[in-house]
C-alpha atoms as an extended CHARMM CRD file, in Angstrom:
* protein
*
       241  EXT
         1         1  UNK       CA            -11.6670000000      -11.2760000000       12.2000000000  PROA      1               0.0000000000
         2         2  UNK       CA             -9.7120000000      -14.2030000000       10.9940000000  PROA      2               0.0000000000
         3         3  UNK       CA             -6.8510000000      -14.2520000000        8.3700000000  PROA      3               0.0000000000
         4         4  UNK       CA             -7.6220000000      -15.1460000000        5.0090000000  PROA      4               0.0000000000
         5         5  UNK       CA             -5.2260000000      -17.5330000000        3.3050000000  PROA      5               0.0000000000
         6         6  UNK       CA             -2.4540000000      -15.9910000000        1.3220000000  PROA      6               0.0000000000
         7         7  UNK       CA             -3.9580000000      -15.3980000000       -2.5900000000  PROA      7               0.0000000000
         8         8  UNK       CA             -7.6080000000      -16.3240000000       -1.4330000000  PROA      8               0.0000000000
         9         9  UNK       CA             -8.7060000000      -14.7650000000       -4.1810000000  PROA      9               0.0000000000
        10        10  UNK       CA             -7.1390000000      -14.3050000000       -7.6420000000  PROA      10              0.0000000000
        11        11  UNK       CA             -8.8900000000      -13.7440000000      -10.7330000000  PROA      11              0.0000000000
        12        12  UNK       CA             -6.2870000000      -14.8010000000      -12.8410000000  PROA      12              0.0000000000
        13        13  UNK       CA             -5.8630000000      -11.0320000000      -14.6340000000  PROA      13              0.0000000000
        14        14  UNK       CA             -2.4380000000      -10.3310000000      -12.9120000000  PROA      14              0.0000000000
        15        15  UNK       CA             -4.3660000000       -9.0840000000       -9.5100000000  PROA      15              0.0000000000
        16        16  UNK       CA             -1.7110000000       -8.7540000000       -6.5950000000  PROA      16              0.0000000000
        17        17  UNK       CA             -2.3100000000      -11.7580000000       -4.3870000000  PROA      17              0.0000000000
        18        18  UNK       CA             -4.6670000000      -10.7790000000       -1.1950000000  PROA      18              0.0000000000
        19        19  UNK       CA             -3.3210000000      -11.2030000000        2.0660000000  PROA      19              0.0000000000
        20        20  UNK       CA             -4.8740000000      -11.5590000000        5.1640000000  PROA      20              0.0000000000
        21        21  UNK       CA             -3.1260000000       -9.6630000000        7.5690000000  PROA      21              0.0000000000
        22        22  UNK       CA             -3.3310000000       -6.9790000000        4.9730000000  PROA      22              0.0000000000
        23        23  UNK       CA             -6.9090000000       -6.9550000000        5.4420000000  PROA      23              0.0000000000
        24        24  UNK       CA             -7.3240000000       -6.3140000000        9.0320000000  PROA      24              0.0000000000
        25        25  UNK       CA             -4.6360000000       -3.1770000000        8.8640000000  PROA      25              0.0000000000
        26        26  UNK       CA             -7.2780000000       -1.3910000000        6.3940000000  PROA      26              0.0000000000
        27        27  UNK       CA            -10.1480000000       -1.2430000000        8.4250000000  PROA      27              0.0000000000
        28        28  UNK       CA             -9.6390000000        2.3330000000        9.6490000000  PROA      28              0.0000000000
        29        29  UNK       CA            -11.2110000000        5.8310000000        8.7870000000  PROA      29              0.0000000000
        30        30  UNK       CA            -14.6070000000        4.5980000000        8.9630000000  PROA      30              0.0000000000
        31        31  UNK       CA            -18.2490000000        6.0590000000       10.3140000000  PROA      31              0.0000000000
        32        32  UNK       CA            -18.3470000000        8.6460000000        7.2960000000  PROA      32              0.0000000000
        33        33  UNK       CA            -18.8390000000        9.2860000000        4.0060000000  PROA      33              0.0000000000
        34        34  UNK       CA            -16.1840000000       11.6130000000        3.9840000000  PROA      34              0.0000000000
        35        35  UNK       CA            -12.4750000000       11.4160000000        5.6770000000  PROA      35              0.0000000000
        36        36  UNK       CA            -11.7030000000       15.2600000000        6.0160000000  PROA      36              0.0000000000
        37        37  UNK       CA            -13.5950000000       17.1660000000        3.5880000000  PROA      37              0.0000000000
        38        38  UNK       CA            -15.9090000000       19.1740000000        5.0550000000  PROA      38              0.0000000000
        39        39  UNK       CA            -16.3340000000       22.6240000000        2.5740000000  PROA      39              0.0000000000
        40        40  UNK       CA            -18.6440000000       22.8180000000       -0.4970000000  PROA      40              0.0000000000
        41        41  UNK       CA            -20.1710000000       19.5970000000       -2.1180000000  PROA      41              0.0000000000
        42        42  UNK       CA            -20.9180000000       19.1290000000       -5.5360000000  PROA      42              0.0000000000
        43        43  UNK       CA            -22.9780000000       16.1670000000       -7.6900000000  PROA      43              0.0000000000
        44        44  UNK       CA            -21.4230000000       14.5600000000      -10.5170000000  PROA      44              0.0000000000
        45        45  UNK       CA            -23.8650000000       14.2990000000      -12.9230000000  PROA      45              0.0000000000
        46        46  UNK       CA            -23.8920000000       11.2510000000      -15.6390000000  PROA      46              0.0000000000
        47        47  UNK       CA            -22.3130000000       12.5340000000      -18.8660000000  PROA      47              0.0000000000
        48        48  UNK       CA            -22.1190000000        9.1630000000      -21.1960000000  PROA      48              0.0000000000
        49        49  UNK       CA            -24.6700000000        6.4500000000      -20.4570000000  PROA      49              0.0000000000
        50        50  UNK       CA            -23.4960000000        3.5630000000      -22.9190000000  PROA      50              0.0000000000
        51        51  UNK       CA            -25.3090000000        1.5500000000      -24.4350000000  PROA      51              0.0000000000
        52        52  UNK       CA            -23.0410000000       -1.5030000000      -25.5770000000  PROA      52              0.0000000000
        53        53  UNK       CA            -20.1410000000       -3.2010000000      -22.8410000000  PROA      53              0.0000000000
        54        54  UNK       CA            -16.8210000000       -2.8600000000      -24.6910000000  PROA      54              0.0000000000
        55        55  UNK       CA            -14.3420000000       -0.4870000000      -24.3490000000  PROA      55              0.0000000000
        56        56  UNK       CA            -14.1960000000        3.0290000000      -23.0200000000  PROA      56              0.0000000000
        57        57  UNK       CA            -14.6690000000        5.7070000000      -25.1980000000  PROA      57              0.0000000000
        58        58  UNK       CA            -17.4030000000        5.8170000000      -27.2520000000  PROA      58              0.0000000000
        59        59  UNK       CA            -21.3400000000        6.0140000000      -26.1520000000  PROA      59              0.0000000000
        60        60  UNK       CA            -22.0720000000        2.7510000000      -27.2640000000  PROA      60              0.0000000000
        61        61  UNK       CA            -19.1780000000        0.8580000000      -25.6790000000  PROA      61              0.0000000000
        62        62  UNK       CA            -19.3860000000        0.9960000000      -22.4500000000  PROA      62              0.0000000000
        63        63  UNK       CA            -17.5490000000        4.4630000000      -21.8480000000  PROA      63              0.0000000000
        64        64  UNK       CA            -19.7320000000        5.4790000000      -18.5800000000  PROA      64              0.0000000000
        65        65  UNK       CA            -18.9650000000        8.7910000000      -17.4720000000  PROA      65              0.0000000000
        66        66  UNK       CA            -19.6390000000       10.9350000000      -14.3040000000  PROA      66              0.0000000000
        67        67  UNK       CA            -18.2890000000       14.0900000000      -14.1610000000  PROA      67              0.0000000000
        68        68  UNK       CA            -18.4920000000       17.8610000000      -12.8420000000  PROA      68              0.0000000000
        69        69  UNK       CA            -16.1600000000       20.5150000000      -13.2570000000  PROA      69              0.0000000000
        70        70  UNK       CA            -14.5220000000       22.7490000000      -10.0440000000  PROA      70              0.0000000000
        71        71  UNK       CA            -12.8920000000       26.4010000000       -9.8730000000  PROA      71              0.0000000000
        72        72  UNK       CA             -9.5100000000       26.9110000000       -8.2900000000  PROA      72              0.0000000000
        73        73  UNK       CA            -10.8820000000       27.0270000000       -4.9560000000  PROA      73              0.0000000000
        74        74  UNK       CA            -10.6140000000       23.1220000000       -5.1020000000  PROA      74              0.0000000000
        75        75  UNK       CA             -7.1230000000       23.3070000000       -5.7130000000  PROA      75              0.0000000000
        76        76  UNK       CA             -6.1290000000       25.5760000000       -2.6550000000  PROA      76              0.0000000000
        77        77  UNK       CA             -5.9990000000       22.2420000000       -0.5650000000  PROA      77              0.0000000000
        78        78  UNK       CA             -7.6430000000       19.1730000000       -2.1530000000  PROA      78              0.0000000000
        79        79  UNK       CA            -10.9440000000       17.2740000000       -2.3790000000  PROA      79              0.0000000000
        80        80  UNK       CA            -13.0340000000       13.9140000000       -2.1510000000  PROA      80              0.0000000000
        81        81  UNK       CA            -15.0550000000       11.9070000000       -4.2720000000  PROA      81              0.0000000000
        82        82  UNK       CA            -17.4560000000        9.2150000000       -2.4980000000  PROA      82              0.0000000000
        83        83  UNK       CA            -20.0970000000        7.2440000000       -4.5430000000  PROA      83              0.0000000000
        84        84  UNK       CA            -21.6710000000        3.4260000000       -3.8470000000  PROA      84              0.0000000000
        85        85  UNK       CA            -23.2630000000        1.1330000000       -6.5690000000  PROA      85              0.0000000000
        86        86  UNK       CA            -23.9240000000       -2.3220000000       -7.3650000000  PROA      86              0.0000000000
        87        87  UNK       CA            -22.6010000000       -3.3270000000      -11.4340000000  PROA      87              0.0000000000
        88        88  UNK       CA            -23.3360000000       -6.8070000000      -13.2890000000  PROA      88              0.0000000000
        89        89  UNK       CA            -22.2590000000       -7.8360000000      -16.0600000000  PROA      89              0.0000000000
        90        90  UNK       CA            -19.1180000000       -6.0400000000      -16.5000000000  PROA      90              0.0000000000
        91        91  UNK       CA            -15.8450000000       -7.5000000000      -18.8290000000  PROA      91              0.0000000000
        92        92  UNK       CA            -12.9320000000       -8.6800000000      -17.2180000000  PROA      92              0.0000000000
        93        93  UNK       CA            -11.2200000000       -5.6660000000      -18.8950000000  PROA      93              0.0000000000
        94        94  UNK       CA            -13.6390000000       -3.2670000000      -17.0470000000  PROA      94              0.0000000000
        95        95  UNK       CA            -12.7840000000       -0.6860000000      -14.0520000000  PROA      95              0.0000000000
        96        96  UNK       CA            -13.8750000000        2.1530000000      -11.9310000000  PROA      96              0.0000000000
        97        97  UNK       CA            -11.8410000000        5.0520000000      -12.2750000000  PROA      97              0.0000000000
        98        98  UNK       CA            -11.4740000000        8.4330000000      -10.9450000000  PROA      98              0.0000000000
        99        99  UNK       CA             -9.3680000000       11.1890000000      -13.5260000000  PROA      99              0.0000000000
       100       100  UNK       CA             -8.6750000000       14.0750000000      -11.0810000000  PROA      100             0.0000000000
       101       101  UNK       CA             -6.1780000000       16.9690000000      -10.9460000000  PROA      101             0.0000000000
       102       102  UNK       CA             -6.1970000000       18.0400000000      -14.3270000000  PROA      102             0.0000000000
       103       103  UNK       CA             -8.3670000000       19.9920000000      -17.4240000000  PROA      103             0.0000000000
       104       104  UNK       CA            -11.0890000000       19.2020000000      -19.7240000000  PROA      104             0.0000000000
       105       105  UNK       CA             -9.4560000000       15.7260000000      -21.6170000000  PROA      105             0.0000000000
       106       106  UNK       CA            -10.4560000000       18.1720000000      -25.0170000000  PROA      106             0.0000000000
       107       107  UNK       CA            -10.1240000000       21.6850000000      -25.8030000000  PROA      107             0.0000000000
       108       108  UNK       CA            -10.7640000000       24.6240000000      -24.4090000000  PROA      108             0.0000000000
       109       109  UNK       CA             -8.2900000000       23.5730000000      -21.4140000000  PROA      109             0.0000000000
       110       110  UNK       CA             -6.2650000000       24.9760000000      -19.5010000000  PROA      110             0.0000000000
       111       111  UNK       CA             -3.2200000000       23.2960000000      -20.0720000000  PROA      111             0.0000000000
       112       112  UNK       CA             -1.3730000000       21.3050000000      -22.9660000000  PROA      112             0.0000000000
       113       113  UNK       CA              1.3860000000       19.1280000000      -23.2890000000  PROA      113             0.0000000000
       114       114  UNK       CA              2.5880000000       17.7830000000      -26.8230000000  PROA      114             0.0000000000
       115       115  UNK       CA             -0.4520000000       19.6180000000      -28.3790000000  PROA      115             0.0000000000
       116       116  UNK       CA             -3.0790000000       18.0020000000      -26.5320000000  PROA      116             0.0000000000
       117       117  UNK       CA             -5.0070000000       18.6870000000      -23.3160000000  PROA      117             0.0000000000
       118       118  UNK       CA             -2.9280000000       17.3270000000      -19.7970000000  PROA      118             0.0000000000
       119       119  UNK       CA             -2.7290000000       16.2650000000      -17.2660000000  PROA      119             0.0000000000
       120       120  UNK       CA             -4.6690000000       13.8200000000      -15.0410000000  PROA      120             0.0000000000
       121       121  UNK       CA             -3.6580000000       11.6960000000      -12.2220000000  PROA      121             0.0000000000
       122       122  UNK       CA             -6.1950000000        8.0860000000      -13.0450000000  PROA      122             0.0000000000
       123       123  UNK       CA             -6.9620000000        5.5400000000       -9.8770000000  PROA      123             0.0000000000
       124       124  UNK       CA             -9.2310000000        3.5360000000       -9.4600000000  PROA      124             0.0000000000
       125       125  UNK       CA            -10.1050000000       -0.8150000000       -9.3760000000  PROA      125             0.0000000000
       126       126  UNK       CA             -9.8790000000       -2.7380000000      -11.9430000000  PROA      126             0.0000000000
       127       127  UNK       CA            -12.7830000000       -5.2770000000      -12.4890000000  PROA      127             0.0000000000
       128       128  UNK       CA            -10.8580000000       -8.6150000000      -10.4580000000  PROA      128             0.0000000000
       129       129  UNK       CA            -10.8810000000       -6.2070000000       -7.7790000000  PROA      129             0.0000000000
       130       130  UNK       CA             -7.2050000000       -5.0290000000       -7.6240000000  PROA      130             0.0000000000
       131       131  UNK       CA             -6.6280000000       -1.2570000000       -7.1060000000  PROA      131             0.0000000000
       132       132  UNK       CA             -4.3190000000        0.9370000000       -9.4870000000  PROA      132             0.0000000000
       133       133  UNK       CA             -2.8720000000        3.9770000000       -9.7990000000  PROA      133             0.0000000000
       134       134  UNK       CA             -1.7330000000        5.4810000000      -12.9590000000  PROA      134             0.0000000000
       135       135  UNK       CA             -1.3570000000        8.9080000000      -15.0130000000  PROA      135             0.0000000000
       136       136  UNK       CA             -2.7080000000       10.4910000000      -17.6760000000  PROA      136             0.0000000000
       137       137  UNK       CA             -0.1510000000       12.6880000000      -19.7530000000  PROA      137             0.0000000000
       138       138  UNK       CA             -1.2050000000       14.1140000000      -22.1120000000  PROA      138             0.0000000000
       139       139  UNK       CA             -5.0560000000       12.8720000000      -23.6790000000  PROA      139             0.0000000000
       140       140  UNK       CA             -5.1810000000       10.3100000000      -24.3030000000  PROA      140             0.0000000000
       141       141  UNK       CA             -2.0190000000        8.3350000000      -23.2280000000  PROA      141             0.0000000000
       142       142  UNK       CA             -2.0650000000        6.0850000000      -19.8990000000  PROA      142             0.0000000000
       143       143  UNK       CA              1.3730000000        4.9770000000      -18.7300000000  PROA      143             0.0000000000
       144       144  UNK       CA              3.4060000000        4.2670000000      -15.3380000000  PROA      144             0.0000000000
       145       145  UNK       CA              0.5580000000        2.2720000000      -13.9870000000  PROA      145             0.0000000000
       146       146  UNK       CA              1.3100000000        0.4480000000      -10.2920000000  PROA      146             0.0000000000
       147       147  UNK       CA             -1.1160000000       -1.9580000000       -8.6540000000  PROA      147             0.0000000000
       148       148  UNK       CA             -1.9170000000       -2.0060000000       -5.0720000000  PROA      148             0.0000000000
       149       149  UNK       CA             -3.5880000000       -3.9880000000       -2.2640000000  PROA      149             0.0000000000
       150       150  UNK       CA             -7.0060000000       -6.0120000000       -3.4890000000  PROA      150             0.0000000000
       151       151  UNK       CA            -10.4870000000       -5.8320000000       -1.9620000000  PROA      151             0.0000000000
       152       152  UNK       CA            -11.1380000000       -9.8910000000       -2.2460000000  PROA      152             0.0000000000
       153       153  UNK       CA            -13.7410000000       -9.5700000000       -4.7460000000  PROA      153             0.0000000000
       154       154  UNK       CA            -14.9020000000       -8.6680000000       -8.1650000000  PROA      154             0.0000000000
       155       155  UNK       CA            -16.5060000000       -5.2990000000       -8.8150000000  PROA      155             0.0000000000
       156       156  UNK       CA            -19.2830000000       -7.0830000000      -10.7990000000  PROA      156             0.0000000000
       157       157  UNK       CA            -20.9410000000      -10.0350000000       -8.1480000000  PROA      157             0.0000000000
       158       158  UNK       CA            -23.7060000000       -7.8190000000       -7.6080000000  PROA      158             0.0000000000
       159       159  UNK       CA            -22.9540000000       -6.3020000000       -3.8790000000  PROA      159             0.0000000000
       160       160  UNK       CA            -23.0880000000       -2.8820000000       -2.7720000000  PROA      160             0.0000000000
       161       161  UNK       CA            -19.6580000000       -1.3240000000       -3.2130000000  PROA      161             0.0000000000
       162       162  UNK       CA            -18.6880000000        1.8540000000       -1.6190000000  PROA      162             0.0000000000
       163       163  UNK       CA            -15.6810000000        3.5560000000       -3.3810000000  PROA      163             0.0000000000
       164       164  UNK       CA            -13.9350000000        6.8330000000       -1.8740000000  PROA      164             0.0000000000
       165       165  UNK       CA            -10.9370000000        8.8580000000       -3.6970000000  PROA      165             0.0000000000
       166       166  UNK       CA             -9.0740000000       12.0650000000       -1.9330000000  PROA      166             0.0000000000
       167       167  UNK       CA             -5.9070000000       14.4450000000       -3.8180000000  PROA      167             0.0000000000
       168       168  UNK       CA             -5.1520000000       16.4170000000       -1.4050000000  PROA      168             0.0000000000
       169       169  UNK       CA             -2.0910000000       19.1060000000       -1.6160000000  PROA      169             0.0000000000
       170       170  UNK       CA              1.0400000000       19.1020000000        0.7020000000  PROA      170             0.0000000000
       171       171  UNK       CA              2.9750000000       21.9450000000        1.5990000000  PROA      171             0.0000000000
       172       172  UNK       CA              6.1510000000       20.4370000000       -0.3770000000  PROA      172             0.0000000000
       173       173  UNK       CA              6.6130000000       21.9590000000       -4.0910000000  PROA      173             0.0000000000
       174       174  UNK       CA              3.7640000000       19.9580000000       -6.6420000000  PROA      174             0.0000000000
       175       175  UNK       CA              3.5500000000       17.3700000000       -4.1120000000  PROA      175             0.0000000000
       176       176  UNK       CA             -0.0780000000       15.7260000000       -4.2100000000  PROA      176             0.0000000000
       177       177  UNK       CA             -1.3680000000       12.6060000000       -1.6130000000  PROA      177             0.0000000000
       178       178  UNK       CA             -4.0360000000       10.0320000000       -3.6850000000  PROA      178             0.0000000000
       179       179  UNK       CA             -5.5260000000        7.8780000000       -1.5390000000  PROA      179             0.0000000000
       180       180  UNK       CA             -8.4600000000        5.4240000000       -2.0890000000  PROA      180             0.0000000000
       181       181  UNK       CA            -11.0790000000        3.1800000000       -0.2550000000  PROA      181             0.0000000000
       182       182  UNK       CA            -13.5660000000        0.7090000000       -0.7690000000  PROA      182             0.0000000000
       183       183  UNK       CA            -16.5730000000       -0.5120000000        1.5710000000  PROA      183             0.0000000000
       184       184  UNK       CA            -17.3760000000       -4.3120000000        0.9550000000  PROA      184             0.0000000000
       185       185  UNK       CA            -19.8190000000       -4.1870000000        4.0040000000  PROA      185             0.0000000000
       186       186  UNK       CA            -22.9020000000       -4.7050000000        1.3900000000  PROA      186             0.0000000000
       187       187  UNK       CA            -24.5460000000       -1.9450000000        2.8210000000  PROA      187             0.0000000000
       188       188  UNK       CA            -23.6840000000        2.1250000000        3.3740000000  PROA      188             0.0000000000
       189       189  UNK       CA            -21.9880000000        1.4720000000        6.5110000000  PROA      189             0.0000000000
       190       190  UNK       CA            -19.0380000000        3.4800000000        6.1420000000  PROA      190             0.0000000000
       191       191  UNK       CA            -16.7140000000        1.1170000000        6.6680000000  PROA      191             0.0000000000
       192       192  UNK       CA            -13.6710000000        2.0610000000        4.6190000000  PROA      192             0.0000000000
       193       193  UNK       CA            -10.3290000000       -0.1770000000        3.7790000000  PROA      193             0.0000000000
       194       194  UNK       CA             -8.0540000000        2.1070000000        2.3880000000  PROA      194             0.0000000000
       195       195  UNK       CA             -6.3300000000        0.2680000000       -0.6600000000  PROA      195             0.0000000000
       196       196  UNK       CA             -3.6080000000        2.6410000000       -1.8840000000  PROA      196             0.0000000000
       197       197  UNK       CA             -2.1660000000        5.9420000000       -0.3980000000  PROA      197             0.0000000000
       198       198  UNK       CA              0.5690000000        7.8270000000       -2.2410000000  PROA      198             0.0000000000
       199       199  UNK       CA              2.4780000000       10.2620000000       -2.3090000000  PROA      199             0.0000000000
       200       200  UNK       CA              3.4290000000       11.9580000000       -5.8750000000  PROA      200             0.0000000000
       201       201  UNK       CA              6.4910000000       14.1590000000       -5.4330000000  PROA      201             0.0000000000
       202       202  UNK       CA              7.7910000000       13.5780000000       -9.2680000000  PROA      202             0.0000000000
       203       203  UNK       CA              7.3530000000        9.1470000000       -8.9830000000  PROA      203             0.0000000000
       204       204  UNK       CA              4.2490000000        9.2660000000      -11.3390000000  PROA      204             0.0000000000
       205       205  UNK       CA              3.2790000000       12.8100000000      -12.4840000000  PROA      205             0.0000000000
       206       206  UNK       CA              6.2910000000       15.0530000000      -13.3380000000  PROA      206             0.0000000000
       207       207  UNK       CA              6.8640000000       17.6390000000      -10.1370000000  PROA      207             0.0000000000
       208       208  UNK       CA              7.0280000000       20.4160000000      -12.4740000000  PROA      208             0.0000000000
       209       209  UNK       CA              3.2330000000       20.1610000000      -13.5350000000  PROA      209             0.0000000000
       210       210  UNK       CA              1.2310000000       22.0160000000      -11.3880000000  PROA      210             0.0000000000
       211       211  UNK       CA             -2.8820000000       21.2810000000      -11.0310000000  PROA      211             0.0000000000
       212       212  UNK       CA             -4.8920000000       23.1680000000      -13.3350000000  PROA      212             0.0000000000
       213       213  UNK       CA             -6.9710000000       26.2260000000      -12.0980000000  PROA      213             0.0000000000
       214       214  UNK       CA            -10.2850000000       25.0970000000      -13.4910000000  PROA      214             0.0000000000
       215       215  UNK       CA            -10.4190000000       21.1100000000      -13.2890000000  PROA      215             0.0000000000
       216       216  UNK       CA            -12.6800000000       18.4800000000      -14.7790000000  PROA      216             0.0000000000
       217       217  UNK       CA            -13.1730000000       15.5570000000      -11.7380000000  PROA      217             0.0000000000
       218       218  UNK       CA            -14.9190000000       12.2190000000      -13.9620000000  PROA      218             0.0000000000
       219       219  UNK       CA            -15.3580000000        8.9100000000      -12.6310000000  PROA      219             0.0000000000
       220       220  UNK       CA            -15.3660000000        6.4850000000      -15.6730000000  PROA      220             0.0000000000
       221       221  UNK       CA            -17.1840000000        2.9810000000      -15.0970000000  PROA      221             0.0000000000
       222       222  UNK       CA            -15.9850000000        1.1080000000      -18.5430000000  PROA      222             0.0000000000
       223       223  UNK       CA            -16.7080000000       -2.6250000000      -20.2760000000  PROA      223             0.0000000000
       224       224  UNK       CA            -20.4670000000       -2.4800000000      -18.8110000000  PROA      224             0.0000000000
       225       225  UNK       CA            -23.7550000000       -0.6970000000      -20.3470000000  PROA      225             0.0000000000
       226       226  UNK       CA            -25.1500000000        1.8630000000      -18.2460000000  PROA      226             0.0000000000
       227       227  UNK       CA            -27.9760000000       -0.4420000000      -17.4360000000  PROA      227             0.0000000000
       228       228  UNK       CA            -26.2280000000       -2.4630000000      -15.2930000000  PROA      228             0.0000000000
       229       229  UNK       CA            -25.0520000000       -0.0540000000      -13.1000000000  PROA      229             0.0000000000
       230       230  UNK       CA            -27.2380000000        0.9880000000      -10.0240000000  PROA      230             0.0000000000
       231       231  UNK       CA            -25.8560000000        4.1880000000       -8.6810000000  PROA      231             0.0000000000
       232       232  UNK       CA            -27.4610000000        4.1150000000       -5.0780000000  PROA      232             0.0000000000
       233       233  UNK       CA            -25.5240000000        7.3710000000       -3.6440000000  PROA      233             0.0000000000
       234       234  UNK       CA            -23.7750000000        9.7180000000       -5.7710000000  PROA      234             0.0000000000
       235       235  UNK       CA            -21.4360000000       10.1080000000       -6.7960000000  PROA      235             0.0000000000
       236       236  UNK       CA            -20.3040000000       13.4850000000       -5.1920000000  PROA      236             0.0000000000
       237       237  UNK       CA            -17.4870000000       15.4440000000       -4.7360000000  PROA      237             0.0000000000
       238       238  UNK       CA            -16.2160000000       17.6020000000       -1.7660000000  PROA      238             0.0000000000
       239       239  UNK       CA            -13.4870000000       20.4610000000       -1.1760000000  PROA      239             0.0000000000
       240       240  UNK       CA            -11.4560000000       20.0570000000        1.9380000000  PROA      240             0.0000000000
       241       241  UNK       CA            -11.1790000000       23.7480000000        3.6950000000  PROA      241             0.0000000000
């Protein structure tokens, strides 16, 4: 595959430039849905469909919610979450975002910090097609937000995207690995580009937090109505053994 020129494509919504070179060292991990879960699977059922494209919260402003809610089997080593779609239509200000590793966002949970319920690590794209990663600590404050490597494309032109998140737990004290992929193939070909992979030892969530025994896993879709949003597979979620 060729190089694409340096900052092909920029949307002009502070997306880290796209590099060529960066492109060929993704394509790796692919033929699957899933990189190395291989215990129980679970569907994530839709939870908000909204009805009107702004914002995230509400049901009528584009707060789209998937979610399903594991035992503490699923923290013993990690899991996945896999999914592919098409969207149109969504606001600049829209993203795809997986909240993993932590409670219920509202009481009962199982943990609290500052009164409310805590604590969630959030990744995902944003709509220009740059990937982030970001926490959640506690409900509902977002902060210490980094942006990664770009799939070349906006979540929104209509294509088949394939998305793919994994936590996974390492032996280290509260250490946690997030990675995430896309596939731009157009199809369900497997054929992931990983576009973050981190390591948390205490450089986004606080090492002293440790995962919740009962979790809430929710993929958010926001700044788009429900009806544009064509969920072709999934999304599910699987524990690694």
């Amino acid at each position: 595959m060729s190089s694409l020129p340096y900052n092909s494509f920029n949307y002009n919504r502070g997306s880290v430039a796209y590099a060529g070179q960066f492109y060929r060292s993704f394509y790796s991990e692919t033929g699957s849905p899933w990189y190395e879960a291989n215990s129980t699977q679970v569907s994530m059922p839709n939870h908000r469909c909204s009805t009107g494209p702004y914002g995230t919260s509400s049901s009528n402003s584009g707060g789209n919610r998937w979610e399903t809610n594991v035992g503490s089997s699923w923290n013993d080593v990690g899991f996945e979450v896999v999914c592919y779609l098409k969207i149109k239509n969504q606001l600049d200000d829209g993203h795809i975002g997986l909240k993993h590793g932590g409670p219920n966002h509202t009481p009962p949970c199982d943990y609290q910090y500052n009164g409310s319920c805590c604590c969630w690590w959030d990744g995902g794209m944003r709509n220009y097609g740059t990937s982030y990663l970001e926490i959640e600590r506690p409900h509902p404050h977002n902060y210490n937000r980094s942006y990664f490597s770009s799939m070349g494309r906006k979540i929104d032109n209509g294509s088949m995207l394939g998305v793919r998140w994994s936590l996974k737990k390492l032996s280290a004290y509260h250490t946690r690995r997030l990675r995430f992929w896309v596939d731009t193939s157009g199809g369900r070909n497997y054929k992931w580009r990983k576009m973050y992979d981190y390591t948390d030892s205490g450089g986004k969530m606080p090492q002293s937090y440790a995962i919740t025994s009962n979790q809430n896993i929710e993929m958010r879709i926001s700044d788009v109505t429900c009806h544009d949003i064509d969920m072709l597979y999934g999304p599910y979620a699987k524990r690694m053994a």
